[in-house]
N, C-alpha and C positions, 0 to 999 in steps of 0.2 A: 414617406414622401420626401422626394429631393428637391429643392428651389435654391439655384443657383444665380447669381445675382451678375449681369457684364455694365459695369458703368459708361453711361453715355452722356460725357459733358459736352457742352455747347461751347465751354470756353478752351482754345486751343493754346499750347507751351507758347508762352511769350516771354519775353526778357522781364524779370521780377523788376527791375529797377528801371525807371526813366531816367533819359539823358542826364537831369538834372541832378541824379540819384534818390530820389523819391519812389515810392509805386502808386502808381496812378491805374492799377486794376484793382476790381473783386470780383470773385465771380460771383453770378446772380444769379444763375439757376444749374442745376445736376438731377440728373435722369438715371434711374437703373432697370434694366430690361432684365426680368428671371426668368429662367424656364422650370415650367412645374415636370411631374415625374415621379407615380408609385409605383409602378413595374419597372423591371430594368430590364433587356433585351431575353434575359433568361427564364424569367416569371419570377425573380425574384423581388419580393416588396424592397423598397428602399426608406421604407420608413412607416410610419402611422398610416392606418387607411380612414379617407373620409369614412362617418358612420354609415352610409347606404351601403359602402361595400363590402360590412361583413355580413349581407344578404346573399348569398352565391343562389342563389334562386335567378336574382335579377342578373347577376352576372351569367350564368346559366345560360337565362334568355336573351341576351347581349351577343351571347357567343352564337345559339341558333341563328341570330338575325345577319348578323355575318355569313355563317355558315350559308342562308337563303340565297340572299346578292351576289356570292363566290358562285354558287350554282347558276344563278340568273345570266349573271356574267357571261361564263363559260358557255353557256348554251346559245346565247346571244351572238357574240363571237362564231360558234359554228355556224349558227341561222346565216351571217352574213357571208362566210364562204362557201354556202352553199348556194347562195343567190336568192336568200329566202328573207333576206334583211338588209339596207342600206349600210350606209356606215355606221358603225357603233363605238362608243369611248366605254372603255371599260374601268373601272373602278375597283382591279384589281389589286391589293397592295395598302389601299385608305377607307379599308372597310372601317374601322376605328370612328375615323369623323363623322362618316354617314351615320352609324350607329348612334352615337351622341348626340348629334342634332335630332333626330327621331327618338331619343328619350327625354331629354332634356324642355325641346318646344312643348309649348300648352297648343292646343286645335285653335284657340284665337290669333296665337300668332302668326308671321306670314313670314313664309321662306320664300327667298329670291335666290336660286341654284346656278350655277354654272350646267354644263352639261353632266359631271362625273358624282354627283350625290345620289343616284340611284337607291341607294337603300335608306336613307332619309326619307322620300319621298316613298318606299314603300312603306316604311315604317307608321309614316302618316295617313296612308288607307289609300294610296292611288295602287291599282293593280298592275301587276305587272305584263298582262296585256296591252294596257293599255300605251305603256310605255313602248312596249313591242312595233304597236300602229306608229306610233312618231318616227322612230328609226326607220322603219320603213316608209315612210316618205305621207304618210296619214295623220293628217291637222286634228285629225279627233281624239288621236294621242295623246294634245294636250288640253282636251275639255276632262281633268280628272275629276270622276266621280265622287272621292275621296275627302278630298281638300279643293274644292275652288277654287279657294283666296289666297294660294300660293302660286306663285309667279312659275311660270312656264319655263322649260329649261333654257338656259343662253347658249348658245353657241357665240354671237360676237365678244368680243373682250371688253369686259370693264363695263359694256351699257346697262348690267345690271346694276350699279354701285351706285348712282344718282337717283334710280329707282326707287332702292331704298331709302335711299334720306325724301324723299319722297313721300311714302306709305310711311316712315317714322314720323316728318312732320304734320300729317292726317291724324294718327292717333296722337300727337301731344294736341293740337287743334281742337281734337273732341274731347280730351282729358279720358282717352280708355289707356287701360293699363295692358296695352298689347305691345308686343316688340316686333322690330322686322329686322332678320337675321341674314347677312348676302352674304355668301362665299366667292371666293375667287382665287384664282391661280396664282404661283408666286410670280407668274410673268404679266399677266394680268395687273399686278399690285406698281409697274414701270407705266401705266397709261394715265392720260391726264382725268380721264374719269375717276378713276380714285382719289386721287390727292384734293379732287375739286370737291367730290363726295364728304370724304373725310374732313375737309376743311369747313364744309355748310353742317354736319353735323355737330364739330368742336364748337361752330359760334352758336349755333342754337340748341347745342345739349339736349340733343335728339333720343328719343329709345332706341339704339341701331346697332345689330353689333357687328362687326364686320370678321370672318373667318378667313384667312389666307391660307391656303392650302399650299403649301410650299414641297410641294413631293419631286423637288431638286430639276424637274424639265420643263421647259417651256415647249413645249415640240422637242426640239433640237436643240435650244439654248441653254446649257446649262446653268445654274444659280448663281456661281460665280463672275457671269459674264450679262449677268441681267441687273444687277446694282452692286454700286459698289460702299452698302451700307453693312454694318456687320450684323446686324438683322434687319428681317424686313418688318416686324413688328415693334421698332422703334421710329420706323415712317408717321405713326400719329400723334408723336409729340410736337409736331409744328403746328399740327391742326388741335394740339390740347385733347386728345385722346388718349388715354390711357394704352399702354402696350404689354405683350409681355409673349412669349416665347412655351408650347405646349408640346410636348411630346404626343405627334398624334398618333403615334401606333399604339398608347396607352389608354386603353378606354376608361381606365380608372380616371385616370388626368385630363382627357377630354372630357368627360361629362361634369367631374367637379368645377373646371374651371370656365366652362361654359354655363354648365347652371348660375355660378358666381356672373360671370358676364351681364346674361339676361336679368338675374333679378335686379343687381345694379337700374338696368337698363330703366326695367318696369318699374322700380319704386322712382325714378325719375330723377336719378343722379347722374344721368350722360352716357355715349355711346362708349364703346369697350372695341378693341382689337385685338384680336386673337392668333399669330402667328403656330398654326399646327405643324409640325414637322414629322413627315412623311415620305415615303418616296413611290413614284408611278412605276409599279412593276409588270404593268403591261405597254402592248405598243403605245402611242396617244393618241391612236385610234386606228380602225381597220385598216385604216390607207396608209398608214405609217410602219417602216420596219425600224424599230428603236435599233435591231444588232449593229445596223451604220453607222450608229454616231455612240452607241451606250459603252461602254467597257462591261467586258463579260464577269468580270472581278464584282463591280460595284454591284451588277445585280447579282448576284450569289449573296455577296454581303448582307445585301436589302431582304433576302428573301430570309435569313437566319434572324431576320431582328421584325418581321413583318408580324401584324397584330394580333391577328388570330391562334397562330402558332405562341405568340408571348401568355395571352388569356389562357387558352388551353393547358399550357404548363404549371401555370398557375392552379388552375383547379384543379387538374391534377395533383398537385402537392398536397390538397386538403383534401383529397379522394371525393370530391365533387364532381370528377368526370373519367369516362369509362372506354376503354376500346367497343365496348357495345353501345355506349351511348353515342360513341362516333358513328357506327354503322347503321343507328336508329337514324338517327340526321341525316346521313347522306340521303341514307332513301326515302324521308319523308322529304327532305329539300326537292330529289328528282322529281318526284308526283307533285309534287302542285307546280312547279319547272311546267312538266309536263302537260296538266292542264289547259296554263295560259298560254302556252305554245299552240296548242288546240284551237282555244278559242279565237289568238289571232290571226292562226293560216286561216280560220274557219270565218271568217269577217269577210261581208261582199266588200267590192270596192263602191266606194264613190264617184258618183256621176261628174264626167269633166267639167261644168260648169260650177261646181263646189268651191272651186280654184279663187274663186270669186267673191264667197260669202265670211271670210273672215278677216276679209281687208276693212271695210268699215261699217260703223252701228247701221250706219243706213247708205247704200252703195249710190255714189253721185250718177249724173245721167250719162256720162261717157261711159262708164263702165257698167250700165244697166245696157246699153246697146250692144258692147260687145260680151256679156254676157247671155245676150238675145241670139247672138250670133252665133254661140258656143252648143246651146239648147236649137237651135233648129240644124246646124250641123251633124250635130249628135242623131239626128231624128231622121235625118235623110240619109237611105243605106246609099252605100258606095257604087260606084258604075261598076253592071257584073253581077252585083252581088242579091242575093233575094232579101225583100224584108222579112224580118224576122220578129215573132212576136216577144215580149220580154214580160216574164213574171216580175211585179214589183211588190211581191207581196212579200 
């Protein structure tokens, strides 16, 4: 394990001496941001491994579950270009953090996602159907069977962050020993909902831990042009949160330093920040061409240092993994791929008045009429056309 330490003082070079020649400073507080790190881009350890990971079992199945979501991914992506799927963000390149929150979380606590953690969320029992329905433009996407109590994916920016301090200060309220965990983008991490977030959690020393996904794009805006702090994981020490800097293409160092996080969190010592560093090696999503704005250099680079490829070398070295065990994976990853591909071309759709039933617990009377209005529409064929009977079985 590597832990490199960047000091972050609050107090700036000022003249030692007053006018008077006296010194009338001290400083009063100093900050150090580290970044953890036991794989190095090559699969080499860079130092002692936590004890869970001389289990290569579990690394093993770390490596499948990546291997899954790389599949999902890809197949998803095609679904959409073939007109078979809305838009879709792929979570190509940060298989590493998804992985870790999906081993790491316990079933009581409660993930608040961005849209890109996709295999978190399989991890934790939503199928990958189901996810299929939501990109495709179906609400029932996000009724997971799975996991309920996990928050629904975001697409807007940042409005999951107050969320969680939210659902963290519920379980401090009831005294359960649950955490709620939110991820968010590094451009995400410049919106006033975080700093607000981070700030009500620092006063009330919340269970919360916040992931920044920092995989160097915002769309189009690259990291350097989105703050100009030298990490973005020293953003919680104004708000009294703890920070620190992860290499997230190391699953070793995600999951240590996440598990570290959360039990913090649960034994009820205060929220945690976790700055993963990563990079988005796919578009930022179907509607996007990254080659416009990306340099062809930097993703080549990303793709030599990307996490799967670092594990895989890895286990390899210990003869833990096999060009046949590769070949076993791929094609068990396709067939179940395949399956929920199945199951959700094979899903009727939903009746247009549905549009309706998930705006509120109980729908007010303006929208009970024009939801009336939707349902007798629907019922009346069109001028020309014969009525037709309809199986609703």
């Amino acid at each position: 394990m590597s832990k490199t330490g960047t000091s972050q003082s609050p107090v700036k070079d000022l003249p030692t001496k007053a006018a008077g020649g006296s010194d009338n400073r001290s400083p009063v507080a100093r900050f150090d941001i580290c970044l953890w790190r036991y794989l190095d881009a090559s699969g080499r350890l860079t130092g002692a491994l936590p004890g869970w990971a001389a289990d290569t079992e579990t690394l093993r199945q770390l490596y499948r579950n990546m291997a899954q979501v790389r599949t999902f991914d890809a197949r998803a992506v095609a679904l959409q270009r073939t007109g078979q799927l809305g838009t879709y963000a792929s979570s190509l390149g940060q298989e590493a953090i998804g992985a870790a929150l999906g081993h790491v979380l316990s079933d009581e606590d409660v993930l608040l996602p961005t849209y890109r953690e996709t295999l978190a969320l399989l991890m934790r029992g939503v199928r990958m159907h189901e996810l299929l329905l939501y990109w495709g433009g179906d609400e029932r996407g996000m009724a997971w069977s799975g996991r309920p109590h996990d928050f629904p994916l975001c697409v807007p920016i940042g409005t999951q962050v107050p969320h969680a301090v939210g659902v963290a200060q519920a379980f401090k309220y009831r005294s359960q020993q649950r955490v709620a965990v939110c991820t968010i983008g590094d451009g995400g991490s410049s919106k006033g909902d975080f700093y607000e977030a981070l700030n009500l959690a620092g006063v009330w020393q919340l269970p919360v831990v916040f992931v920044v996904v920092n995989n160097q794009w915002a769309i189009s805006v690259p990291r350097d042009r989105q703050s100009g702090a030298q990490t973005l994981a020293q953003k919680g020490i104004a708000a009294g949160v703890p920070g620190e800097q992860v290499d997230g293409n190391d699953i070793m160092a995600m999951c240590e330093r996440l598990h570290h996080a959360v039990e913090n969190a649960r034994e009820g010592k205060g929220p945690w920040l976790i700055e993963a560093l990563t990079y988005r090696m796919s578009d930022h999503t179907t509607a996007d061409d990254a080659s416009r704005y990306r340099p062809a250099d930097e993703l080549e680079q990303a793709r030599q240092n990307e996490p799967m490829l670092r594990l895989r070398r890895y286990l390899e070295s210990l003869d833990a993994w096999s060009e046949e065990d590769e070949a076993a994976l791929n094609e068990d990853c396709e067939q179940r791929v395949e399956v929920e591909v199945e199951a959700y071309l094979g899903s009727s759709a939903m009746p247009p008045e549905s549009m309706f039933d998930c705006l509120y617990e109980s729908l007010p009377a303006a929208f009970r009429s024009q939801r009336d209005e939707v349902v007798a529409g629907a019922a009346t064929p069109a001028p020309g056309n014969p009525t037709q009977e309809v199986d609703h079985e």
